[in-house]
C-alpha positions in Angstrom: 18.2 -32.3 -5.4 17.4 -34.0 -2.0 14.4 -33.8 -0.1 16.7 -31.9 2.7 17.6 -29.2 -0.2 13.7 -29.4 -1.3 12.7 -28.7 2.6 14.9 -25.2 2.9 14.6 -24.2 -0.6 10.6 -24.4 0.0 11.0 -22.9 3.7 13.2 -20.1 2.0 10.7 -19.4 -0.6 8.0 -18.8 2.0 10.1 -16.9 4.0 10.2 -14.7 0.5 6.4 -14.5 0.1 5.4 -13.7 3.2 8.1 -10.5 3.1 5.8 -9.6 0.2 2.6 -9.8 1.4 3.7 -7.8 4.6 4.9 -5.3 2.3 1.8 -5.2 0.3 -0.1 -5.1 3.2 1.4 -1.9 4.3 1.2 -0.4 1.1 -2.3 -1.1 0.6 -2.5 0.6 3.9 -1.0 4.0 3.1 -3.2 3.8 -0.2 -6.4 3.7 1.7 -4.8 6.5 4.2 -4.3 8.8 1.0 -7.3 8.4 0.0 -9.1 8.6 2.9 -7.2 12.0 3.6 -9.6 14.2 1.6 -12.6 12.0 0.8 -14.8 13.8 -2.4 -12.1 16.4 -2.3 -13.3 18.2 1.0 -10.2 19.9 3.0 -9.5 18.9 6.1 -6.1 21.2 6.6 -3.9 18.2 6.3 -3.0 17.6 2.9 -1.6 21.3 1.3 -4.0 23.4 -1.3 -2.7 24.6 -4.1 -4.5 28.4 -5.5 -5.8 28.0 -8.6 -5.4 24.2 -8.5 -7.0 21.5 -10.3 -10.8 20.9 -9.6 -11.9 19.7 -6.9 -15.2 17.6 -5.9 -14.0 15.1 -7.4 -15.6 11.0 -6.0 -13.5 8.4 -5.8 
């Protein structure tokens, strides 16, 4: 392998990584919004309630 071939195999592998950490990113995101939705089980009206559901109160 050539240090040409070297160059865009390295370029394409970063190219690759930073698609995964963008993705992560806005996963990580969405995870904090969920669980920011109904901090210590409180209910705000956004997230559904189910009667007779599990226990609430819980921390996280």
């Amino acid at each position: 392998m050539n240090e040409r071939e070297q160059g865009m195999e390295m370029r394409q592998r970063m190219t690759e990584l930073q698609t995964q950490v963008e993705d992560l990113k806005a996963l990580v995101n969405t995870l904090l919004s969920v669980i920011c939705e109904e901090p210590d089980g409180q209910h705000s009206g956004a997230a559904p309630s189910l009667a007779g559901g599990p226990a609430t109160s819980y921390c996280m």
